[in-house]
N, C-alpha and C positions, 0 to 999 in steps of 0.2 A: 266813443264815450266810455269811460272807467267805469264796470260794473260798482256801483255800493258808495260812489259817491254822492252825495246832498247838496246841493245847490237852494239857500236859503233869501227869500226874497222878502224887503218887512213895508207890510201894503199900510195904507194909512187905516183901514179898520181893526189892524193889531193881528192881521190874520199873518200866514205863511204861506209862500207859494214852494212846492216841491215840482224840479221842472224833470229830474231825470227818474226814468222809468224805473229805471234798478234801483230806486233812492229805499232805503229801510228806515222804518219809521217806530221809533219804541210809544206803548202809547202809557206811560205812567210818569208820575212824578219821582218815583224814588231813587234817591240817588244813588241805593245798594244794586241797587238795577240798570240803572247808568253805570256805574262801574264795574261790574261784570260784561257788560256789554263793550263799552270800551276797551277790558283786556281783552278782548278775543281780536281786537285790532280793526273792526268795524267800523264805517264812516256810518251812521245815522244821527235822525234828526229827532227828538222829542215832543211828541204831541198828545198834552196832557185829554183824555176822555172824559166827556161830560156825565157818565156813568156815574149815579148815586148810589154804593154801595149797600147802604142801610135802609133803603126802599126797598131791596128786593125782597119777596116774601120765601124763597126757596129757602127750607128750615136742614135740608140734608149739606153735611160738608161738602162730599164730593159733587156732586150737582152744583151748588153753590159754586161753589170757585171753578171748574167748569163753564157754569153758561155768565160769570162773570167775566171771566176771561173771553168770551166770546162779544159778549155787549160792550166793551170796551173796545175790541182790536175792529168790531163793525162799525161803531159809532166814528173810530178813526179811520178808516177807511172808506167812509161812504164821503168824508170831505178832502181826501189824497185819494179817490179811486187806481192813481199809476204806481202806486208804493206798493212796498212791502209790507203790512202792519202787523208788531208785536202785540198782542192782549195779554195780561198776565193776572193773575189773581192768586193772595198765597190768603192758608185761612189756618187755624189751629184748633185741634180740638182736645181738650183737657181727658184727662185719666178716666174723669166720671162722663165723660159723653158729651160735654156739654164746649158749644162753641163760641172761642175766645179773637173777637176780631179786634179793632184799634177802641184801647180806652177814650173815653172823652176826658177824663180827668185823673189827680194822680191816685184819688181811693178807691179811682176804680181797677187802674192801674196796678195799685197794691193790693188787691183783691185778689188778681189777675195772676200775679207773679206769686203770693199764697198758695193759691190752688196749683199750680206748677209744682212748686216745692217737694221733690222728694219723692217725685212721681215721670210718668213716663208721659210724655203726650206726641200726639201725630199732629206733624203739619203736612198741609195739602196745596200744592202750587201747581196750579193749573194754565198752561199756554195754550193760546189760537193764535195760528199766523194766518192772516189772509193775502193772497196773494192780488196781482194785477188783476182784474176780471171779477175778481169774488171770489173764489175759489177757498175755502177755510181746510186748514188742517190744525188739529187741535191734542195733548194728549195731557197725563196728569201725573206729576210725581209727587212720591208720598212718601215720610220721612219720619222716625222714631228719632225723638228727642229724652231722655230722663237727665232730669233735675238732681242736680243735689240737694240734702234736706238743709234749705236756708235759715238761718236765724235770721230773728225782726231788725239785726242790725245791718246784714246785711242786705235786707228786701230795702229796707230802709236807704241806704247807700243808694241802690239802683234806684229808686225813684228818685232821690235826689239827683242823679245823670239828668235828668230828663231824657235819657239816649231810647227811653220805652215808648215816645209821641211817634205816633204815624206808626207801628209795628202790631201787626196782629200778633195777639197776643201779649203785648206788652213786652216783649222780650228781644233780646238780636244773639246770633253767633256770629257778628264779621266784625266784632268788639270788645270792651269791658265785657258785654255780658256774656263772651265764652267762660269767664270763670265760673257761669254759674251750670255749665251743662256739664255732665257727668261725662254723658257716653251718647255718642250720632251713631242710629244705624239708618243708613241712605245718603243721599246726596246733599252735601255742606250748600252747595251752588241752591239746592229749592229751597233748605230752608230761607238760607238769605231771600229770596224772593225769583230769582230765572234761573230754573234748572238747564244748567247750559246745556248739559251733553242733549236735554229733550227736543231742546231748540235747535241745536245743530240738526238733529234729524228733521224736525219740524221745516227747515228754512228750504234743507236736501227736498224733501218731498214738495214742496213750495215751486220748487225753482229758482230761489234764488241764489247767484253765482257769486261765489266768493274771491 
């Protein structure tokens, strides 16, 4: 049996069967995260978490995306107990303290990407991988982002993208919206959302063979 390949089976309740042991399993929907994952040249299979992000009460960043990333990659793994399961959680927190998850709409959006402006902010992207058996290993990368100072036309522009739905923070670097980042200090890979190089160690310590 090929370590890392996915064996995808579609049952009449809409579920997935995962039959081989070494099968890695990402458990998010975004597709900046899918295609990170895809260059590193990986066979995995996508298995969105029933994890309600906005329910949880944890009000600290790091914590936050931490034990998020951990309720997701367990909530996937307790239905693929023989996988590999990614959890991922990425969170942003603005110049004044204050944290910027996914807008609901575009004024909140343009709120969002306001307070960015012309300032420096941390995003925090937190993995857990759980292995066969349970086993979690989990770690958190954290990244300096400053903004350049935007004009309303061109805040304006970027909400018209719509490219800021589904992004904490309202924002992306693997797009249009690097024009608006000045200067990255940390890892390009967390902002997007999987800090690869973490997860490479993550998978090592895991056991899983590549």
């Amino acid at each position: 049996m090929i370590s890392g390949v996915v064996h995808l089976y579609c049952l009449t309740n809409h579920q997935s069967l995962i039959t081989n042991h070494s099968s890695l399993i990402l458990a998010s929907a975004s597709p900046q995260r899918k295609s990170l994952l895809q260059g590193l040249g990986l066979s995995f299979a996508v298995e969105v978490s029933q994890i309600h992000e906005d329910a949880h009460p944890e009000s600290d960043p790091v914590r936050r995306a931490r034990i998020l990333a951990q309720e997701k990659a367990l909530e996937v793994s307790q239905r693929f107990p023989d996988a590999f399961v990614i959890g991922c959680d990425t969170l942003v927190v603005a110049a004044d303290g204050s944290l910027l998850e996914k807008a609901r709409d575009a004024k909140e959006a343009h709120a969002m990407v306001r307070k960015l402006s012309g300032a420096v902010s941390v995003v925090h992207s937190a993995l857990c991988v759980i292995a066969p058996g349970g086993k979690w290993h989990e770690g958190i990368s954290s990244s300096k982002v400053r903004f350049k100072k935007l004009t309303d036309a061109e805040i304006d522009w970027w909400i018209s993208t719509d490219l800021w739905r589904d992004r904490s923070g309202s924002f992306q670097i693997d797009g249009p919206g690097q024009m608006m980042i000045e200067h990255l200090e940390g890892d390009w890979t967390g902002v997007v959302g999987l800090p690869v190089f973490l997860l490479g160690k993550l998978l090592e310590e895991a056991g899983y063979v590549w």
